[in-house]
N, C-alpha and C positions, 0 to 999 in steps of 0.2 A: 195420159198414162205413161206413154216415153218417158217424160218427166218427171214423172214421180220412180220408174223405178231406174230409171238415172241416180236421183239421188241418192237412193235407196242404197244400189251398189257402191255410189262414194262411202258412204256410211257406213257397210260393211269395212271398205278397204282402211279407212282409218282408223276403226275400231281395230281391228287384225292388226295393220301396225303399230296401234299405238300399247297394245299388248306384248308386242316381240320389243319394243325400245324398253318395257319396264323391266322386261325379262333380262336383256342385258343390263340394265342398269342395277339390276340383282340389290335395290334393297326393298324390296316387299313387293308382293301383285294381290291382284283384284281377287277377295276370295274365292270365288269358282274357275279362275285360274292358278291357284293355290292348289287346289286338288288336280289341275288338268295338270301341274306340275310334279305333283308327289306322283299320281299314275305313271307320267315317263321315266320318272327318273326309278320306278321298281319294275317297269316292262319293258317289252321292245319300242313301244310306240312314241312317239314324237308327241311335244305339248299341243301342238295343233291336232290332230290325229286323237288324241285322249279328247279333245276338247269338241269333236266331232261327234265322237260317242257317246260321251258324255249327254250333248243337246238331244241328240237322235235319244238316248235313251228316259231324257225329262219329257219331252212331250210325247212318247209313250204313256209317262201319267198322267196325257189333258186326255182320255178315252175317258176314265173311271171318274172325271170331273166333270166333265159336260161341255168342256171347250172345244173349241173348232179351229181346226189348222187352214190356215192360210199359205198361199204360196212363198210369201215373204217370211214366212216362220222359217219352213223347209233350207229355202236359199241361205235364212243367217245360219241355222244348223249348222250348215256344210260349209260355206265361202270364208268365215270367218277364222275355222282352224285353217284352211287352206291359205289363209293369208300367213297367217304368224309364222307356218312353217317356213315358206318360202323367204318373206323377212326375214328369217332368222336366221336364212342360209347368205344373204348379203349384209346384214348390219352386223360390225366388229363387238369384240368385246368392249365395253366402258371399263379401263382401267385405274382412269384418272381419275380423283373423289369428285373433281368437278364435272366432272363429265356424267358422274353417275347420277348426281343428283341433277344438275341439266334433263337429264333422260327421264328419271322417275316422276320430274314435274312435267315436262312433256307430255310423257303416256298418259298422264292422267289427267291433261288436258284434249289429247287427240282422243280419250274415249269419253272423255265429256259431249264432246263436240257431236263426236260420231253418231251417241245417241239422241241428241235434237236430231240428228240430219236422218236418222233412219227410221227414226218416230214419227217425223214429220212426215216423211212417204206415205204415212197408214199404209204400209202395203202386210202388215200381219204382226202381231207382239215376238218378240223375240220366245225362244223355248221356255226360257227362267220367269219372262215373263206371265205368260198362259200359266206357268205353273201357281205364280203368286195369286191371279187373280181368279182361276178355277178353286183352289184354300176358300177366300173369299165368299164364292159362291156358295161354299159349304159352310158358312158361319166365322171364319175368321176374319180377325180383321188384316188386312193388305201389310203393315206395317209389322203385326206381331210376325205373323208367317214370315215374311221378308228375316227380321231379325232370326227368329229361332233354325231357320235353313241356312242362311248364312254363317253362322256360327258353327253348326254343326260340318256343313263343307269347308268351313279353315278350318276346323280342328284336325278334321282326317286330313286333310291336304299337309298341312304343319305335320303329322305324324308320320305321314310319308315321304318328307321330306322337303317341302315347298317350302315356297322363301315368304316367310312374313317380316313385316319392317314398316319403315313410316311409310312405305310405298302405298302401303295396304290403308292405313290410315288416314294417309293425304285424301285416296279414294272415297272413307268410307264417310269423312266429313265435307271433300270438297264437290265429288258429283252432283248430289241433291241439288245446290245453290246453283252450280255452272248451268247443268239443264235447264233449270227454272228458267233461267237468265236468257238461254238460246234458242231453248225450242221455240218462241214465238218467230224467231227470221226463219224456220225452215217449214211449217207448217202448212199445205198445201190445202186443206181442206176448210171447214168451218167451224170444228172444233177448238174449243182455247183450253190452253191448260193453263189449269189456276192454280194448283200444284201448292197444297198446304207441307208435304212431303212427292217424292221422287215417284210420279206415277206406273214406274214399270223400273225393274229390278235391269241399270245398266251392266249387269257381266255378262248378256247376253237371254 
């Protein structure tokens, strides 16, 4: 159990960073960092900190679906804005064009990564997660749900001011394939994923 939630926390902590690098790299983020970013930038609160609420207030809706919160749910909730904020209080601005895009492919490899690593824990579905697969339970399919909540959170995030760009798009085509590819080296249990698409929604 050490073990798993060992990795578990790596997984948080790169996902968090790898969030605060696209942030600075400012050309596009993960859509539901998209909105955690239009909420700061119209309130007091920090992208982390929106992004905290945000969680806590999605698996609010796994009550009225039937899912069941895990410890590991709880912890990505919270550790993962608490990362980004802190990141973002030591990583510079990318000013350079090369630097920026350096960065955006980065991040969107550190949250690839992140989700084998914190998948593989089983230690609980991320918030976004419970929320696609409780849909599901009620007659959706995993994929539609996925799509049509996605799009409705960049829309408002974009409205409010969040940064959309290939950052978002590198994400939205290249996670699926990464996962697929890593989740089998971090997998601690006896489940295989076979993964025809991305079995749990990486923004968290």
């Amino acid at each position: 159990m050490m073990r798993r939630w060992t990795q578990f926390m790596i997984g948080m902590v790169l996902f968090g960073f790898g969030i605060a690098v696209m942030v600075r790299a400012d050309l596009g983020l993960v859509p539901w960092d998209v909105l955690h970013q239009g909420i700061a930038r119209n309130t007091p609160l920090t992208i982390g900190v929106a992004g905290i609420i945000t969680s806590l207030f999605v698996v609010g809706l796994w009550f009225p679906l039937g899912e069941k919160i895990r410890a590991g749910t709880v912890v990505n909730a919270i550790s993962i804005g608490l990362v980004v904020d802190l990141s973002l209080l030591v990583l510079p601005e990318f000013t350079a064009t090369w630097a920026r895009w350096v960065g955006v492919t980065v991040g969107v490899l550190l949250i690839s990564l992140a989700t084998s690593i914190y998948i593989g824990a089983d230690l609980g579905p991320g918030p976004r997660d419970g929320l696609m697969t409780g849909l599901a339970r009620k007659g959706w399919s995993i994929r539609g749900a996925r799509i049509l909540i996605e799009i409705v959170v960049l829309a408002i995030g974009w409205a409010m001011g969040g940064t959309v760009g290939i950052g978002t798009l590198m994400f939205a085509f290249g996670v699926g394939p990464l996962v697929q590819a890593t989740l089998p080296w971090f997998e601690t249990t006896d489940q295989t994923y076979t993964g025809t698409e991305p079995a749990v929604q990486p923004a968290r």
